[in-house]
C-alpha positions in Angstrom: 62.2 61.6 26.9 62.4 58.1 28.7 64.9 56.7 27.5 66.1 52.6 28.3 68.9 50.4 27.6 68.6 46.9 28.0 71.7 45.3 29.0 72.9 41.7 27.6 75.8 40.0 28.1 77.2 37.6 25.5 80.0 34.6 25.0 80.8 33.5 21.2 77.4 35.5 20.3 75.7 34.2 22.3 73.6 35.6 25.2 74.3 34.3 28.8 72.9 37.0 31.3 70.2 39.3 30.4 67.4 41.5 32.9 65.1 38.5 32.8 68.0 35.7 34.2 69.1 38.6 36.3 66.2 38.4 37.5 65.9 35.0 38.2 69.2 35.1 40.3 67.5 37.8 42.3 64.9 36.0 43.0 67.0 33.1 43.8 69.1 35.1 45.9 66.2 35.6 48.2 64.0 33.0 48.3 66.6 30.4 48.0 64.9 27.9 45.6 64.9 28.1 41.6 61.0 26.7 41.7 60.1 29.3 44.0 62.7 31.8 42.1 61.4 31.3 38.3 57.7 31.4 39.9 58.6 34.9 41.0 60.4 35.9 37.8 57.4 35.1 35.7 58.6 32.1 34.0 58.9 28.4 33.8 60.4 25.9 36.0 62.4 24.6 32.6 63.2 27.8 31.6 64.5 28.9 34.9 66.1 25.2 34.7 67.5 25.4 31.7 68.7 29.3 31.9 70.9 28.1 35.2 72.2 25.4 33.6 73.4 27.6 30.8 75.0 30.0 33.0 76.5 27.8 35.2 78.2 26.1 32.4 79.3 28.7 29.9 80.4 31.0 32.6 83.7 31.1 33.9 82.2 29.8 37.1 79.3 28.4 38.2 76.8 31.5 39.5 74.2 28.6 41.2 74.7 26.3 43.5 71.9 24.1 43.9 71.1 21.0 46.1 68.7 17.3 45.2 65.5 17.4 46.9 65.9 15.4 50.3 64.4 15.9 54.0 63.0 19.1 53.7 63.3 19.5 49.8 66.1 20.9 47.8 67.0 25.0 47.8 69.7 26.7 46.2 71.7 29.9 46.4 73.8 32.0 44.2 77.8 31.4 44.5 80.4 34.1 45.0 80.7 34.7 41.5 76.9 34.7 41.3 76.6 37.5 43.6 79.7 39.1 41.5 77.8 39.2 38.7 74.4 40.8 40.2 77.0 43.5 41.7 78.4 44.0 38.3 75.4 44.0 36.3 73.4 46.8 39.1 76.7 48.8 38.8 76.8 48.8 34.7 72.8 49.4 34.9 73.8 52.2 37.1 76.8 53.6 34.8 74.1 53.3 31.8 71.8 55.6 33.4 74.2 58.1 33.9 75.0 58.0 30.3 71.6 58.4 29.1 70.7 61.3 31.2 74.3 62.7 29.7 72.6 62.3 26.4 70.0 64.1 27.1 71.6 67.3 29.1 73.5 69.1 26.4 75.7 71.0 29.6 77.5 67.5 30.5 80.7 66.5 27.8 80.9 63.1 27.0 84.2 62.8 26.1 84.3 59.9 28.5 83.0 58.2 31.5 85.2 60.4 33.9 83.1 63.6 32.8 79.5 61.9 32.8 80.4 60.6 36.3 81.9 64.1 37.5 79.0 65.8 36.5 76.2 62.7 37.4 77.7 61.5 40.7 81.1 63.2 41.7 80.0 65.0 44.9 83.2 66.9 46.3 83.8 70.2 48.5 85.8 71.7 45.3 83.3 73.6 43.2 85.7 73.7 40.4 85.9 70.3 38.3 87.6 70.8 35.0 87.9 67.6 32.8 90.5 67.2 30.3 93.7 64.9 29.5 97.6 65.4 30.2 99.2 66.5 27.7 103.0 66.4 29.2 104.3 65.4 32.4 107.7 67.2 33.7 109.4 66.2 36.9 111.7 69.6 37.0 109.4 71.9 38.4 110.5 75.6 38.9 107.3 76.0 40.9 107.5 78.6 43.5 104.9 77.4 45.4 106.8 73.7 46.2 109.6 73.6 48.6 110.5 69.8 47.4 110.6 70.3 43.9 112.1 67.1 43.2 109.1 65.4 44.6 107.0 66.8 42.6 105.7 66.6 38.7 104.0 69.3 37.3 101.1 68.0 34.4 99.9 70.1 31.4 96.3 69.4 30.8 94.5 70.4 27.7 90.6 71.0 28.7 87.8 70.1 26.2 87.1 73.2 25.0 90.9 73.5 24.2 92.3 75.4 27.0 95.1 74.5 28.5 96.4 74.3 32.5 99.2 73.4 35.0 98.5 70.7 37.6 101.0 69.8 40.0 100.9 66.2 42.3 103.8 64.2 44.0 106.1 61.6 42.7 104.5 58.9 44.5 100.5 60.1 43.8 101.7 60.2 39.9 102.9 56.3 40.0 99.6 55.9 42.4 97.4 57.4 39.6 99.2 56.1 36.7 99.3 59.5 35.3 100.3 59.1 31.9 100.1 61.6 28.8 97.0 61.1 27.0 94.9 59.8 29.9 91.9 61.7 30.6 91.8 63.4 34.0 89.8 65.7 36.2 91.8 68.7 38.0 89.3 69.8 41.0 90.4 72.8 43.6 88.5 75.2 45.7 87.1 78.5 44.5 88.7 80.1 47.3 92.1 79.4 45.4 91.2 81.0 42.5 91.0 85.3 42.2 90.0 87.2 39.5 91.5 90.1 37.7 91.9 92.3 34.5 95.3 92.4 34.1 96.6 90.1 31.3 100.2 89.4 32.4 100.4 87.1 35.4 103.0 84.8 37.3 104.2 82.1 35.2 103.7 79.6 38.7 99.7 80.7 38.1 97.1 79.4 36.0 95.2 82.2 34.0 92.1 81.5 32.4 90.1 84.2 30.5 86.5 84.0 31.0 82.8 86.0 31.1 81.4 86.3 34.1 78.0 83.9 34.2 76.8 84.5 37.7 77.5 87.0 40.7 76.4 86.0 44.5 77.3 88.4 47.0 77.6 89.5 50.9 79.2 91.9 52.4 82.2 90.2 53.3 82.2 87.6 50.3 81.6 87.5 46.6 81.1 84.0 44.7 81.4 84.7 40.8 81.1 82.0 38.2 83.1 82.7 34.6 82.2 80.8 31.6 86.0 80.1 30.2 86.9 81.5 26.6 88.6 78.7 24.1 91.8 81.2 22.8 91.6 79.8 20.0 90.0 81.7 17.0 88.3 78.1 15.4 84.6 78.6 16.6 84.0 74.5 18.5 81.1 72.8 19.7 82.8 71.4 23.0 80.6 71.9 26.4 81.0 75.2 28.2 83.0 74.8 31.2 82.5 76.8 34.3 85.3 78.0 37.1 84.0 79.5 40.4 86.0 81.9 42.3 85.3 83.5 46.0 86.5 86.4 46.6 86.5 89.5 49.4 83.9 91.8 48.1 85.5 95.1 48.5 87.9 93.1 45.9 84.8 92.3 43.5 84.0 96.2 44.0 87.0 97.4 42.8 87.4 95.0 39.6 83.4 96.3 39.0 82.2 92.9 38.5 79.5 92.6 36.1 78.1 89.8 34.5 79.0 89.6 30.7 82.3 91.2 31.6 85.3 89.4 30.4 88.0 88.9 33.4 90.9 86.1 34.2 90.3 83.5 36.8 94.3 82.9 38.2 95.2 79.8 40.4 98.2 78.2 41.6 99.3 74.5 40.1 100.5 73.9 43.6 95.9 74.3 44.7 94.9 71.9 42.2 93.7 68.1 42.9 93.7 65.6 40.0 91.1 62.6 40.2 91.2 59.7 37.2 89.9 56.1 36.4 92.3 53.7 37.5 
C-alpha cells in the first residue's frame, strides 16, 4: 500500500507553509527570483507573490528576502530562517515516512518515535536494541561488575512486551541524557555480551531473559542464535515481539543442544549495556 501524508503547517488555523509554498522556496532557493521561482512551481506570479508575503509576515521571521527590480533586475533569496524551515520541513517529511512504513510493518512497535527510528534508521554495531522506558533509577549500586560504584546509577527498564531489565550508565551520562523515570529509552549491547543457558537461577548483577530460540547460524568456532523473549507474565498481550541475539563458542551451543523452538535464558551484565534516548 502507498501510503502519503501531506504535511501543513498552521498559525491561529490558518495555513502558512504547505508542499506547494515549500516548493516555491525551493525553487527560490535556486534560481534566486520569485518570477522565475513560481514559474517553476507551477503557479502564478500573484500567488507566488502573495504566498511570500504571507509567510514573511505571519512567521516569526521573514523566510524571503527579496530586492526592487534595478540594473540587472530584482532576485531574491531565502533568509536564514527560510532555509530553517526547508531543513525542518525535509526532516519532518522524512520522520513521516518512517512512521508510515511503521504502520505498515506489523514487527516495528510504535510506542514512540525512539522505536520507529531504532528500527527505520538506527544503524549501530550492537545487534541487540531493546526499547522500553525507566522504571527506577538508584544511585547505590551493589554491582559487581563497577569498581566506582558511586559514579554510577543503575536504571530498571520495563520493555514493551512487559519484561523488565537492569541498565547501568555514569552519574554524569545520566544528567547528560536526562534519564528520568518514565522516559522512554533504548538499551543497546553486543551479542557477544550476552550467553545462553538452561539454568533458571543466575547472578543477581546479570540480566536473565527467557526466550525461544528463533534462529541458529553456526561455524565451527562461533554460534549466533537469536531468542524471541517470553513476557512472564500469564495475561496473553499484543505488544511486538522483541528479539535478543547472542554469540556464542559453539562447542558451548553443542552442549546446551540448541534447537530452534527450545526455550533457554539469554544472561547479560547491566555493566555491557548502552542506553540511547531523545533528548
Amino acid at each position: 500500500m502507498d501510503l502519503q501524508a501531506l504535511l501543513t503547517i498552521s498559525v491561529a488555523d490558518k495555513v502558512i507553509a504547505n508542499p506547494k509554498r515549500i516548493a516555491l522556496l525551493q525553487q527560490i532557493q535556486v534560481c534566486g527570483s520569485i518570477s522565475q521561482g513560481a514559474k517553476l512551481a507551477g503557479m502564478s506570479y500573484k500567488t507566488a507573490w502573495d504566498s511570500v508575503k504571507d509567510m514573511n509576515v505571519r512567521l516569526s521571521e521573514p523566510v524571503v528576502h527579496s530586492e526592487k527590480g534595478g540594473k540587472g533586475g530584482g532576485g531574491a533569496k531565502l533568509t536564514a530562517f527560510g532555509e530553517r524551515l526547508l531543513q525542518m520541513y525535509a526532516l519532518t517529511d522524512q520522520m513521516q515516512d518512517m512512521v508510515l512504513a511503521a504502520l505498515q510493518d506489523q514487527t516495528i512497535p510504535m510506542n514512540n518515535l525512539l522505536d520507529v527510528m531504532a528500527h527505520l534508521s538506527l544503524k549501530t554495531s550492537a545487534r541487540n536494541q531493546l526499547s522500553g522506558t525507566i522504571l527506577s533509577l538508584d544511585n547505590s549500586l551493589t554491582n559487581a561488575d563497577s569498581n566506582h560504584d558511586d559514579l554510577n546509577v543503575r536504571l530498571q527498564v520495563e520493555l514493551t512486551n512487559g519484561l523488565r531489565l537492569n541498565a547501568c550508565v555514569t552519574q554524569s551520562s545520566c544528567a547528560r541524557l536526562s534519564l528520568v523515570v518514565g522516559k522512554p529509552i533504548l538499551v543497546l549491547f553486543k551479542a557477544p555480551a550476552v550467553s545462553i543457558t538452561r539454568e533458571q537461577k543466575s547472578d543477581s548483577s546479570e540480566n536473565k531473559l527467557r526466550g525461544v530460540v528463533h534462529e541458529i547460524h553456526s561455524n565451527s568456532k562461533t554460534t549466533e542464535v537469536s531468542l524471541k523473549l517470553i513476557d512472564n507474565s500469564l495475561e496473553d498481550n499484543n505488544s511486538t515481539p522483541q528479539l535478543i541475539y547472542a554469540s556464542i563458542d559453539t562447542k558451548l551451543a553443542n552442549k546446551l543442544k540448541l534447537v530452534v523452538g527450545g526455550e533457554y535464558y539469554a544472561v547479560f551484565s547491566a555493566s555491557q549495556t548502552i542506553v540511547a534516548c531523545m533528548s
